[in-house]
NULOTI-90966 format. One record per atom (N, C-alpha, C): residue number from 1; residue in three letters; atom name; x, y, z. Coordinates in nm, 2 decimals, decimal comma. Example, Ala and Ser with C-alpha at 12.3 -4.5 7.8 and 13.67 -1.06 7.14 Angstrom:
<sites>
SITE seq type atom x y z
SITE 1 ALA N 1,32 -0,57 0,78
SITE 1 ALA CA 1,23 -0,45 0,78
SITE 1 ALA C 1,32 -0,33 0,78
SITE 2 SER N 1,28 -0,22 0,71
SITE 2 SER CA 1,37 -0,11 0,71
SITE 2 SER C 1,29 0,00 0,79
</sites>
This chain:
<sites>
SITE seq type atom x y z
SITE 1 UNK N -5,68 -2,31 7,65
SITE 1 UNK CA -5,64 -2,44 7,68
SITE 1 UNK C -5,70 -2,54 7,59
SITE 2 UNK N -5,80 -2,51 7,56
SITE 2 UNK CA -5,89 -2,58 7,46
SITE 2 UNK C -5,85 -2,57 7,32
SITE 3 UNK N -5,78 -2,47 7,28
SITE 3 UNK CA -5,70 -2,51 7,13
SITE 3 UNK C -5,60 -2,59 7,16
SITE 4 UNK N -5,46 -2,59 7,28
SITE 4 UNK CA -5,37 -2,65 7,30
SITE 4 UNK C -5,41 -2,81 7,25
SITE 5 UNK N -5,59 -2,82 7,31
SITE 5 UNK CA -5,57 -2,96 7,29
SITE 5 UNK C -5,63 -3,03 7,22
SITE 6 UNK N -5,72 -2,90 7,10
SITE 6 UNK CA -5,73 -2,95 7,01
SITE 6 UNK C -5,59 -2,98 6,89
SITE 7 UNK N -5,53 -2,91 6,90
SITE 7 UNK CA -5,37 -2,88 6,81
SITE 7 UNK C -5,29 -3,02 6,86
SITE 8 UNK N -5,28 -3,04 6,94
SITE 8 UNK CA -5,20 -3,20 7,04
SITE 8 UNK C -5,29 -3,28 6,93
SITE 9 UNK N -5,38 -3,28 6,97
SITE 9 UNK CA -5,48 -3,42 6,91
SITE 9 UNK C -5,48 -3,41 6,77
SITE 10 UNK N -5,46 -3,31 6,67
SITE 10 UNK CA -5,42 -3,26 6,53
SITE 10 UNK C -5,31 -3,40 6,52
SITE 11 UNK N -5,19 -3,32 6,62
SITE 11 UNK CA -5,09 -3,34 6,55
SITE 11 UNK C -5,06 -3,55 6,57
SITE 12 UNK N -5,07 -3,55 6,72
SITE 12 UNK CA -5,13 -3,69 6,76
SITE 12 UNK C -5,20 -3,78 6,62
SITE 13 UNK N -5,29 -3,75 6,59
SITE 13 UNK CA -5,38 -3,87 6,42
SITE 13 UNK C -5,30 -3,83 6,31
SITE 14 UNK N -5,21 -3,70 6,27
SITE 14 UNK CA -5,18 -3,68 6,17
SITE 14 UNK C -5,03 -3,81 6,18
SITE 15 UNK N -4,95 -3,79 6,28
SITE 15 UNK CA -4,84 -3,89 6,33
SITE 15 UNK C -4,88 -4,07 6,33
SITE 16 UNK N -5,05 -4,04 6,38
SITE 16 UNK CA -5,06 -4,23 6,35
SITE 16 UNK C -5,05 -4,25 6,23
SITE 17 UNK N -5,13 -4,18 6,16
SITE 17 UNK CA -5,19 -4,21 6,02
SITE 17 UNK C -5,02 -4,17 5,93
SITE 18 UNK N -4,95 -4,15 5,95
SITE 18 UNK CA -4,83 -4,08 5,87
SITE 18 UNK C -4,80 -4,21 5,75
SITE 19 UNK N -4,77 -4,12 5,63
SITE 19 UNK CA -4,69 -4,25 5,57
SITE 19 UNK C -4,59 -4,33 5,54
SITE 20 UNK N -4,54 -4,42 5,61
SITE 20 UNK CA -4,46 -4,52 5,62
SITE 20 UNK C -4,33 -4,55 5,45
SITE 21 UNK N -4,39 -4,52 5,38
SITE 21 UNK CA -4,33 -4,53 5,24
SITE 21 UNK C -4,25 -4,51 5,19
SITE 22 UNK N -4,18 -4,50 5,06
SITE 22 UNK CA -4,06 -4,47 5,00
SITE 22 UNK C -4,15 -4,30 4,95
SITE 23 UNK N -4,02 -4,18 4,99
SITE 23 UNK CA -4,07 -4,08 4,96
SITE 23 UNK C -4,19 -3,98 5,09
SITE 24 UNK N -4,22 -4,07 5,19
SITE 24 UNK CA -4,35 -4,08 5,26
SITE 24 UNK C -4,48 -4,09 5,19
SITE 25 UNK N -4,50 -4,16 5,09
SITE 25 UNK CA -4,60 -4,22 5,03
SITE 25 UNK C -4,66 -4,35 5,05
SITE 26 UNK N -4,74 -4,39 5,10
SITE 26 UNK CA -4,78 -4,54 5,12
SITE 26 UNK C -4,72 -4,60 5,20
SITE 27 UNK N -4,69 -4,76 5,16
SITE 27 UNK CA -4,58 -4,83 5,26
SITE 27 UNK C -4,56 -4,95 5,19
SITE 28 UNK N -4,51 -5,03 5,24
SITE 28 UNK CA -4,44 -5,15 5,15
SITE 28 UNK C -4,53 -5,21 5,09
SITE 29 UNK N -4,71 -5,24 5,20
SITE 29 UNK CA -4,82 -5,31 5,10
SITE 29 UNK C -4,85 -5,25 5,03
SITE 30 UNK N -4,88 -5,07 5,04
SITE 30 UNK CA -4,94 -5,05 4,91
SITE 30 UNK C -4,86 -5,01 4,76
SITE 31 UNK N -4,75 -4,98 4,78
SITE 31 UNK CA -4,64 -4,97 4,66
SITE 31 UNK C -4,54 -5,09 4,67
SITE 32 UNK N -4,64 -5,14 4,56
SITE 32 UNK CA -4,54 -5,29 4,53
SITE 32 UNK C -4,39 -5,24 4,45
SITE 33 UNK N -4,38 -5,15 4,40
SITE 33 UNK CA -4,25 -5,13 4,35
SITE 33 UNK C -4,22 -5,00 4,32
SITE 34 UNK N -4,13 -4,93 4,35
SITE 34 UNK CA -4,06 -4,83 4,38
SITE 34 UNK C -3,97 -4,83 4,29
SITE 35 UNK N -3,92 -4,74 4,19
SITE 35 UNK CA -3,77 -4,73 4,10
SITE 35 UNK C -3,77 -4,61 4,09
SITE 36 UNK N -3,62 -4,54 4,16
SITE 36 UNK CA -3,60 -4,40 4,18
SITE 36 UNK C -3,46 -4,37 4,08
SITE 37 UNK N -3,47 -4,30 4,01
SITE 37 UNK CA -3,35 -4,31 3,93
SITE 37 UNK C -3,20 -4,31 3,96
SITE 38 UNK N -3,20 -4,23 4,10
SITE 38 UNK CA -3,17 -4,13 4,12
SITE 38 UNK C -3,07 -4,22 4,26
SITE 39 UNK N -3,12 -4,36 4,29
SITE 39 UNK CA -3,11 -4,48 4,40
SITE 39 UNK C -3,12 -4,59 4,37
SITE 40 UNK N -3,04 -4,68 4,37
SITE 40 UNK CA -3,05 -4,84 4,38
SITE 40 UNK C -3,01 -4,87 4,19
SITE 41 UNK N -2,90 -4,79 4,13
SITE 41 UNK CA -2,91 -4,85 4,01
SITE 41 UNK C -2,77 -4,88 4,00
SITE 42 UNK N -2,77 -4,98 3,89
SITE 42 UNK CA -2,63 -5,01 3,89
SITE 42 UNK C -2,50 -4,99 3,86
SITE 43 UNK N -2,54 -4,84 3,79
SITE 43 UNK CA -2,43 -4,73 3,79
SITE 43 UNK C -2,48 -4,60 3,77
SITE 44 UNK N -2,40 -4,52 3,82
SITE 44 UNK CA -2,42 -4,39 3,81
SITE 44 UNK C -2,34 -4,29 3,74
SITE 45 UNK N -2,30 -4,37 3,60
SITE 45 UNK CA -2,24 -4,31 3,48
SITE 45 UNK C -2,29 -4,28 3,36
SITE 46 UNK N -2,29 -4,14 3,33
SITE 46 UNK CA -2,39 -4,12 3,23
SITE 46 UNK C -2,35 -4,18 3,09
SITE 47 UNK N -2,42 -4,25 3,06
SITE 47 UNK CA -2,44 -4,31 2,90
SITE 47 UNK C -2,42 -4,49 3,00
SITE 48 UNK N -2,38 -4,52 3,07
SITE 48 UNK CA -2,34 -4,66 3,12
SITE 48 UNK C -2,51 -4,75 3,06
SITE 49 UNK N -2,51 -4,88 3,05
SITE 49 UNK CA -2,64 -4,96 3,03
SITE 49 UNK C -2,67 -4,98 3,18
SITE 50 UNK N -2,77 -5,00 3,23
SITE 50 UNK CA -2,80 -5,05 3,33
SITE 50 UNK C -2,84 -5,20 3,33
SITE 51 UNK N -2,79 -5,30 3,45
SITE 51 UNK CA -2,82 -5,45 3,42
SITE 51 UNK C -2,92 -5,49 3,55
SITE 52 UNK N -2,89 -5,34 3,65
SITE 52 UNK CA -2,99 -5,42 3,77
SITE 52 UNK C -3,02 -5,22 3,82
SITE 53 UNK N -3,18 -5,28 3,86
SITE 53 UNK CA -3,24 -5,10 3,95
SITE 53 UNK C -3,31 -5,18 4,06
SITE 54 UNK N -3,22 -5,13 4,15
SITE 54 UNK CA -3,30 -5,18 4,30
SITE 54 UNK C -3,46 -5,08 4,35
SITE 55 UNK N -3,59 -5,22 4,37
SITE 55 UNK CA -3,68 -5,13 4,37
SITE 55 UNK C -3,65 -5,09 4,54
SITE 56 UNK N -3,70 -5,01 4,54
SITE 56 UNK CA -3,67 -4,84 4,69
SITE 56 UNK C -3,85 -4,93 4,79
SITE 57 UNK N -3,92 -5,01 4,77
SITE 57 UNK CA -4,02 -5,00 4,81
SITE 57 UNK C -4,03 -5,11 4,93
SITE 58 UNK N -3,89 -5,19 4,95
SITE 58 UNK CA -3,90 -5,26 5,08
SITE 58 UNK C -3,95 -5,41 5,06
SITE 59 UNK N -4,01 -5,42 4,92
SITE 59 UNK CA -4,01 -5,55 4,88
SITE 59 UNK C -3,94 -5,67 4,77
SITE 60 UNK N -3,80 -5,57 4,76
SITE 60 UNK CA -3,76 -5,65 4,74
SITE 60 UNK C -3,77 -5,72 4,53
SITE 61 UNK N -3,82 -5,60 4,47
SITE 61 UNK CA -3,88 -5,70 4,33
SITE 61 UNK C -3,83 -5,60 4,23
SITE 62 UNK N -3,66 -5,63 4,24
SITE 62 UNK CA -3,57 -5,55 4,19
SITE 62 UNK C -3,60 -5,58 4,00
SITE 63 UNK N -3,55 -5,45 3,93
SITE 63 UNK CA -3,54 -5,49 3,77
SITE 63 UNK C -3,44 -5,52 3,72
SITE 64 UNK N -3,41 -5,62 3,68
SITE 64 UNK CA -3,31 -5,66 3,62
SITE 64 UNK C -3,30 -5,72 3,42
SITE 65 UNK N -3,17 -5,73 3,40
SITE 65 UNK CA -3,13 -5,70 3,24
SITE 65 UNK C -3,03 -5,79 3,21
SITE 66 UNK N -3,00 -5,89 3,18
SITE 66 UNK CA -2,83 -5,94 3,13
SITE 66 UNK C -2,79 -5,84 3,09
SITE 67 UNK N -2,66 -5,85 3,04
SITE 67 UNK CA -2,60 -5,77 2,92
SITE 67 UNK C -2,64 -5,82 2,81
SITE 68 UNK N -2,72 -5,71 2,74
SITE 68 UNK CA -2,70 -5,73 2,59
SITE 68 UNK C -2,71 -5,65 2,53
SITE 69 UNK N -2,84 -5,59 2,41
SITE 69 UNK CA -2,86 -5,51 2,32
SITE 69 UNK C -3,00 -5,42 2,41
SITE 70 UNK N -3,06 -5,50 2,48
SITE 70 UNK CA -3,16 -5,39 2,53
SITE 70 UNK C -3,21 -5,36 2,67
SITE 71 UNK N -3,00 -5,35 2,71
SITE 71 UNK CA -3,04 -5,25 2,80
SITE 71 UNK C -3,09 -5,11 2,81
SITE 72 UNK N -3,14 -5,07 2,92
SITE 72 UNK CA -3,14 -4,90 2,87
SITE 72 UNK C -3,03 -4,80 2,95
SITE 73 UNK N -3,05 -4,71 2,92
SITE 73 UNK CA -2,88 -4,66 2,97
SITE 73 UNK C -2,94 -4,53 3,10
SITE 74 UNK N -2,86 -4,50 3,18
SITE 74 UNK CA -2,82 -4,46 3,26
SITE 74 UNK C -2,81 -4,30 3,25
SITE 75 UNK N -2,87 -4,23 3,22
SITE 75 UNK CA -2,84 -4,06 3,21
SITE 75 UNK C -2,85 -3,94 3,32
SITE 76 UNK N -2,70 -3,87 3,34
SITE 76 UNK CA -2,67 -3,79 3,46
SITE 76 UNK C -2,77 -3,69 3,43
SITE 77 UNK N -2,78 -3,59 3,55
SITE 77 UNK CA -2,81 -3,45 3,50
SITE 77 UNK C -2,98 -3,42 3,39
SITE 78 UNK N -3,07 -3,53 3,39
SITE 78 UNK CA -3,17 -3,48 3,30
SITE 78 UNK C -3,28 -3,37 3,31
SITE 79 UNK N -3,36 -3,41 3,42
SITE 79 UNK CA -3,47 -3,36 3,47
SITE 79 UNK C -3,42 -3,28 3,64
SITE 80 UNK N -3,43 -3,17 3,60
SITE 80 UNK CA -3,39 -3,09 3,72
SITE 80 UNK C -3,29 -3,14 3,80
SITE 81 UNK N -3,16 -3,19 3,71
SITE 81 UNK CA -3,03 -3,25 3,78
SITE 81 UNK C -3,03 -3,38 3,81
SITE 82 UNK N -3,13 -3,40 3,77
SITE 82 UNK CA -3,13 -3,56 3,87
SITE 82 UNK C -3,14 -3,64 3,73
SITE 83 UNK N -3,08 -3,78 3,73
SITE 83 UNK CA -3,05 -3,86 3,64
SITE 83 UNK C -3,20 -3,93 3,64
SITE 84 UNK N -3,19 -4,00 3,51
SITE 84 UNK CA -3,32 -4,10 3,43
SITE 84 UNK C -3,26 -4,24 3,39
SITE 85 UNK N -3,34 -4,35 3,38
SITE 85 UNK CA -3,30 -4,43 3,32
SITE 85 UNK C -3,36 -4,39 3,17
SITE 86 UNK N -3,29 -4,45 3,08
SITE 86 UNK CA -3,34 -4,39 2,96
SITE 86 UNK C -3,36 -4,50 2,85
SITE 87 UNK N -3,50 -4,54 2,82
SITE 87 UNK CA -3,51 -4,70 2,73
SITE 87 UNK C -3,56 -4,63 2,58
SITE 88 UNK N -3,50 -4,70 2,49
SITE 88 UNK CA -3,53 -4,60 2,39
SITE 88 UNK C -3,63 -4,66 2,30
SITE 89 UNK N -3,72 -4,70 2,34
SITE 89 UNK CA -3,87 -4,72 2,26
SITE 89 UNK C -3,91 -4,80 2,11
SITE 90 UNK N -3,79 -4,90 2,15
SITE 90 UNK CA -3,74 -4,98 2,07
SITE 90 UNK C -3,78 -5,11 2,11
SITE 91 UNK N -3,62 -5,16 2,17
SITE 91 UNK CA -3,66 -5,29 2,21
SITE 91 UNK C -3,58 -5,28 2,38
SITE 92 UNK N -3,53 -5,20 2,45
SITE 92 UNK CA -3,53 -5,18 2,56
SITE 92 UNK C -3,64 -5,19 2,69
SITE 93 UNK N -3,56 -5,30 2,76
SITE 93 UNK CA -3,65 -5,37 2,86
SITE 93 UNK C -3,57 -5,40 2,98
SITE 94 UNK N -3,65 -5,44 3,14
SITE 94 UNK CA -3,58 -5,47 3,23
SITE 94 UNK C -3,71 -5,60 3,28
SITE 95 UNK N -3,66 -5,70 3,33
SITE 95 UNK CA -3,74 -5,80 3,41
SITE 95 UNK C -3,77 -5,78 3,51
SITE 96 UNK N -3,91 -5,78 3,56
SITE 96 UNK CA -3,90 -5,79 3,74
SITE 96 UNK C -3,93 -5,90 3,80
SITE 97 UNK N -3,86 -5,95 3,94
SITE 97 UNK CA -3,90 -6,01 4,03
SITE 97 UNK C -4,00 -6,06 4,02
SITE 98 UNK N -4,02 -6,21 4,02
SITE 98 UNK CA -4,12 -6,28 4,02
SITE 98 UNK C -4,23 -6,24 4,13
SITE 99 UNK N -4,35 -6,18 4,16
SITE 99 UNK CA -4,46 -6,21 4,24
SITE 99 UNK C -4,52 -6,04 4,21
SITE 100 UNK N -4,50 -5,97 4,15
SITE 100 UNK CA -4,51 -5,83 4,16
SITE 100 UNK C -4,69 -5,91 4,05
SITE 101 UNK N -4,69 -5,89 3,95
SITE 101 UNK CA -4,80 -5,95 3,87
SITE 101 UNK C -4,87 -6,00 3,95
SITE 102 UNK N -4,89 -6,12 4,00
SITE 102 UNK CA -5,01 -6,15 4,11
SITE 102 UNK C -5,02 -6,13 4,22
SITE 103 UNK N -4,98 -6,03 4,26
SITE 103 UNK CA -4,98 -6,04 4,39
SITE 103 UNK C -5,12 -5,93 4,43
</sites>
């Protein structure tokens, strides 16, 4: 009887303490920004530019790009099937949401 309730009470703190997060990592305070390649982009065509990647973390402090010369592009199939954004170490960049820096 006495493991039954030690094993309850295990599982009981492991459930409070659980993580809330994108992934089950963290939670919205502690991951201020989330970008999953793979979710939240604004196309899912390989070679396409991307102009907007929605961050996955609940706050809201998406990256965004006009159109122009440095966007970075969009690639299916990279890393064990799952697509990447791809910036090519040039002049490729995205902006984020104002408040992520001081916050």
């Amino acid at each position: 009887m006495s493991r039954i309730l030690v094993i309850i009470s295990m599982l009981i703190s492991t459930l409070t303490f659980a993580q809330t997060g994108p992934g089950g990592v963290g939670s919205s305070l502690d991951n201020r920004l989330w970008l999953k390649s793979d979710v939240g982009t604004s196309t899912t065509v390989d070679d396409d530019l991307l102009i907007q990647w929605d961050d996955q973390s609940g706050n809201n402090r998406h990256a965004t790009i006009p159109v122009g010369i440095n966007q970075p592009k969009y690639k299916s199939g990279i890393i064990n099937g799952k697509p990447i954004v791809r910036f090519d170490g040039t002049n490729d960049f995205m902006n984020l949401d104002a408040g992520i820096e001081g916050d």
